[in-house]
C-alpha positions as a Markdown table, in Angstrom:
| # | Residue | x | y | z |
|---|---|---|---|---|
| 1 | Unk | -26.8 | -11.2 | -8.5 |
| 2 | Unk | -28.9 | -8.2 | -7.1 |
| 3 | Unk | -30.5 | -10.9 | -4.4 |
| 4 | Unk | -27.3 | -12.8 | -3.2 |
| 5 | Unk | -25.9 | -9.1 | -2.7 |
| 6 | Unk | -29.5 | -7.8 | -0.8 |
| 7 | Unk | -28.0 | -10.6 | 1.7 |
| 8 | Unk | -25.0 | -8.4 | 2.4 |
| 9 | Unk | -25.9 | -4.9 | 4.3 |
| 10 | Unk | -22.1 | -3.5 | 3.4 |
| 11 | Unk | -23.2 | -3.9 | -0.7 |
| 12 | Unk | -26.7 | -2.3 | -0.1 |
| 13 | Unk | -26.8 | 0.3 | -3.1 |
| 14 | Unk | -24.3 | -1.2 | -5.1 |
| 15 | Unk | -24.3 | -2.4 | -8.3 |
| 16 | Unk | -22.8 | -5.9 | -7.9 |
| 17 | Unk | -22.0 | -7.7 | -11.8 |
| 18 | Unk | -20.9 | -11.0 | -12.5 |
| 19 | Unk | -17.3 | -9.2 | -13.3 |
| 20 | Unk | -16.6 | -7.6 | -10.1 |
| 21 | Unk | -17.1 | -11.2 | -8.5 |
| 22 | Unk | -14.7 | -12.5 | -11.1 |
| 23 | Unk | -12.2 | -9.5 | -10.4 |
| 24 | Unk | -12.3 | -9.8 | -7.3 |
| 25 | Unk | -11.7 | -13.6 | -7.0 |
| 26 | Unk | -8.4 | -12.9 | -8.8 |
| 27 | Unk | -7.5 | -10.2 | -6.4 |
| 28 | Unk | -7.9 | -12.7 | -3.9 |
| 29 | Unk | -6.5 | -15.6 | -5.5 |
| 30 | Unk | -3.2 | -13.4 | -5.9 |
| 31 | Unk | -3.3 | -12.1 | -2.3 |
| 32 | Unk | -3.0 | -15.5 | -1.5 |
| 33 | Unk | 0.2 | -16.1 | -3.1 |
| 34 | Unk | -1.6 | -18.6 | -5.9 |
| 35 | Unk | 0.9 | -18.4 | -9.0 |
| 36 | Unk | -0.2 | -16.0 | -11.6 |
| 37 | Unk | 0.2 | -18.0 | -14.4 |
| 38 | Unk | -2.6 | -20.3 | -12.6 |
| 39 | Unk | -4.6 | -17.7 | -11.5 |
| 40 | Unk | -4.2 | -16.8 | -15.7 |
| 41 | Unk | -5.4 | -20.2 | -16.9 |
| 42 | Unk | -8.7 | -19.8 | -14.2 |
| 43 | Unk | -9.7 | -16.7 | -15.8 |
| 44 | Unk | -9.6 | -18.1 | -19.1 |
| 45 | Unk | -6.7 | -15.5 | -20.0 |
| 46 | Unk | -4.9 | -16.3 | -23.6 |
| 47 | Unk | -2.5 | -14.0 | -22.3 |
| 48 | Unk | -0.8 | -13.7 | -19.2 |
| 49 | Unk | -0.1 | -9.8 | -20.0 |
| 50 | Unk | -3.8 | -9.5 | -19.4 |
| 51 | Unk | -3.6 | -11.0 | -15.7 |
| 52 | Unk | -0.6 | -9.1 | -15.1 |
| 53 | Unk | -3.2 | -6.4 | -14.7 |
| 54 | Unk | -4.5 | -7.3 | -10.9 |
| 55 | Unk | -0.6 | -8.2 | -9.9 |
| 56 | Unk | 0.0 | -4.2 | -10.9 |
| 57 | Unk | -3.6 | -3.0 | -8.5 |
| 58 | Unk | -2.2 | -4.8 | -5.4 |
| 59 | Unk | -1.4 | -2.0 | -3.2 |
| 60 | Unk | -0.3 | -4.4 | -0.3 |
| 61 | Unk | 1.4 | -7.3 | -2.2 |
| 62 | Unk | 3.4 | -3.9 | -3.4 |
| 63 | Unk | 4.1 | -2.8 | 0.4 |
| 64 | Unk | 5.3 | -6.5 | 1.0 |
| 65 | Unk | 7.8 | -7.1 | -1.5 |
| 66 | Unk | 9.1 | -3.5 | -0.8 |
| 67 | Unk | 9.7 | -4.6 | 2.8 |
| 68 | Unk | 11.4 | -7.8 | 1.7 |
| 69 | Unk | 14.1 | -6.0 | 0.2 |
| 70 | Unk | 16.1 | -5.1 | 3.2 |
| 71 | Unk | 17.5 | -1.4 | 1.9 |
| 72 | Unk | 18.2 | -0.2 | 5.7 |
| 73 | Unk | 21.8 | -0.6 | 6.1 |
| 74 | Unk | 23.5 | 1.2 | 2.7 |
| 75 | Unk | 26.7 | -0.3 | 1.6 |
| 76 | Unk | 29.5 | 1.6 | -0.2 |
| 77 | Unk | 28.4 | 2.5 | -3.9 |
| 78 | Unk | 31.6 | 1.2 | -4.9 |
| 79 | Unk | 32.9 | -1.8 | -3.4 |
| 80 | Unk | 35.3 | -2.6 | -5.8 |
| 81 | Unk | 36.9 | 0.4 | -4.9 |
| 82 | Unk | 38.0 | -0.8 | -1.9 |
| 83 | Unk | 40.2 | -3.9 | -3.3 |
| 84 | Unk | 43.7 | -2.3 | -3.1 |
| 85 | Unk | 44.8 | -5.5 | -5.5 |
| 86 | Unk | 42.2 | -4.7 | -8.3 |
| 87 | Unk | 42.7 | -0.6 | -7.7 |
| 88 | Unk | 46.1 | -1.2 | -8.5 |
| 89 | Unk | 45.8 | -3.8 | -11.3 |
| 90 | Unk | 43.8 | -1.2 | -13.0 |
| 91 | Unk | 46.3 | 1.8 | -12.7 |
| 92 | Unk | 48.9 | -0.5 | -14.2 |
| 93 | Unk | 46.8 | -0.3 | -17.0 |
């Protein structure tokens, strides 16, 4: 490990183990979109709570799911509210 990672200026100093490579295979493998449950059986995981760890690190997968939900345009916090029929279905009550 210590003279595959002498080949790489940016990890000059760095401890580089056997376990970070693995980690951060996984990182990548999930960046990538691979399914976690796959990603679970590569690692050798019996369980996929234990996997579930990198999905929770992911700082950007975070960012993009956050942007997929569209929260820009705020709808009424009660639409039902608005149906006059059902309003007055319920006051009959």
């Amino acid at each position: 490990m210590e003279r595959c990672a002498a080949r790489v200026p940016a990890l000059e100093g760095r401890t580089v183990t056997p376990h970070q490579i693995r980690h951060s295979s996984a990182c990548h493998l999930l960046q990538s979109e691979i399914d976690i449950n796959t990603i679970r059986a590569w690692l050798g995981h019996v369980s996929l709570e234990t996997t579930n760890i990198y999905a929770e690190i992911d700082i950007e997968m975070k960012a993009r799911a956050m942007a997929l939900c569209d929260a820009a345009e705020p709808g009424p916090d009660r639409p039902w509210k608005e149906d006059k029929g059902l309003m007055a279905f319920l006051d009959a009550l």
